[in-house]
N, C-alpha and C positions, 0 to 999 in steps of 0.2 A: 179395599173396603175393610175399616176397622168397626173390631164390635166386641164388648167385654164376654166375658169368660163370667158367669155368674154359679157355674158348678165346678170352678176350681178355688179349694178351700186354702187357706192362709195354714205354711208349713207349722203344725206344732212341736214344742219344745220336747225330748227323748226325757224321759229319767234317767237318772243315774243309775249305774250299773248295781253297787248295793242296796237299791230296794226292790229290784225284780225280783220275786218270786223264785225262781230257778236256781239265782246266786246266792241267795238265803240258804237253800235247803243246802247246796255244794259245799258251801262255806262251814254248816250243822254238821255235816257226815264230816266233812275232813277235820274242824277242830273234836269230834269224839274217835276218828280212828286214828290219828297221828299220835298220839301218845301209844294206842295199844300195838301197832307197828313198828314204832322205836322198842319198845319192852319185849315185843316177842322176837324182834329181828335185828337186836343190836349185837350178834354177832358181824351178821353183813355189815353192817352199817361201817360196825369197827373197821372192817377188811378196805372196806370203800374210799373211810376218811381222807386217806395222803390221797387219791385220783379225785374227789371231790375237790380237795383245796385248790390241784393242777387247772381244773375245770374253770374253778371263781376268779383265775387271773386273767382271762381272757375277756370274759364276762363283764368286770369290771372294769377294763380298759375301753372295755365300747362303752359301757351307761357312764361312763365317769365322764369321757370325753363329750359327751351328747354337749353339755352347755356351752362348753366356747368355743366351737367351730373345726378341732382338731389339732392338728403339730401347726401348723404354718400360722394361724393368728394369736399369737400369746399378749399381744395389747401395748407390745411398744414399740417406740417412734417407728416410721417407714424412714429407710435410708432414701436419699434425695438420688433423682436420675440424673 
């Protein structure tokens, strides 16, 4: 026995993430407190720098790699079996 579903609503579309509410405010706090945490605490910051840079090569090796698939597909010819 079929029979429609008439209290099941059609999925609506999400917004995007920066116009919630929440990501607003997150976004307000951190571009007013990033400058006064660099200024008060760029001693650390200094000490950090060379382990930070060690950090961004890993990093970038995964987001870099995201588009073409990894080591084994770089896009030319397949050798003949």
């Amino acid at each position: 026995m079929q029979h429609e579903h008439p209290h099941k609503e059609a999925p609506t579309a999400t917004k995007p993430w920066y116009t919630q509410t929440g990501w607003q405010v997150t976004l307000v706090v951190a571009l007013f407190l990033t400058p006064y945490l660099i200024y008060s605490h760029f001693g650390h910051l200094r000490e950090a720098l060379p382990f930070l840079f060690l950090l961004l090569c890993p990093l970038l090796h995964l987001f870099m790699h995201g588009g073409h698939g990894g080591h084994g597909s770089h896009g030319g010819p397949t050798p003949p079996k």
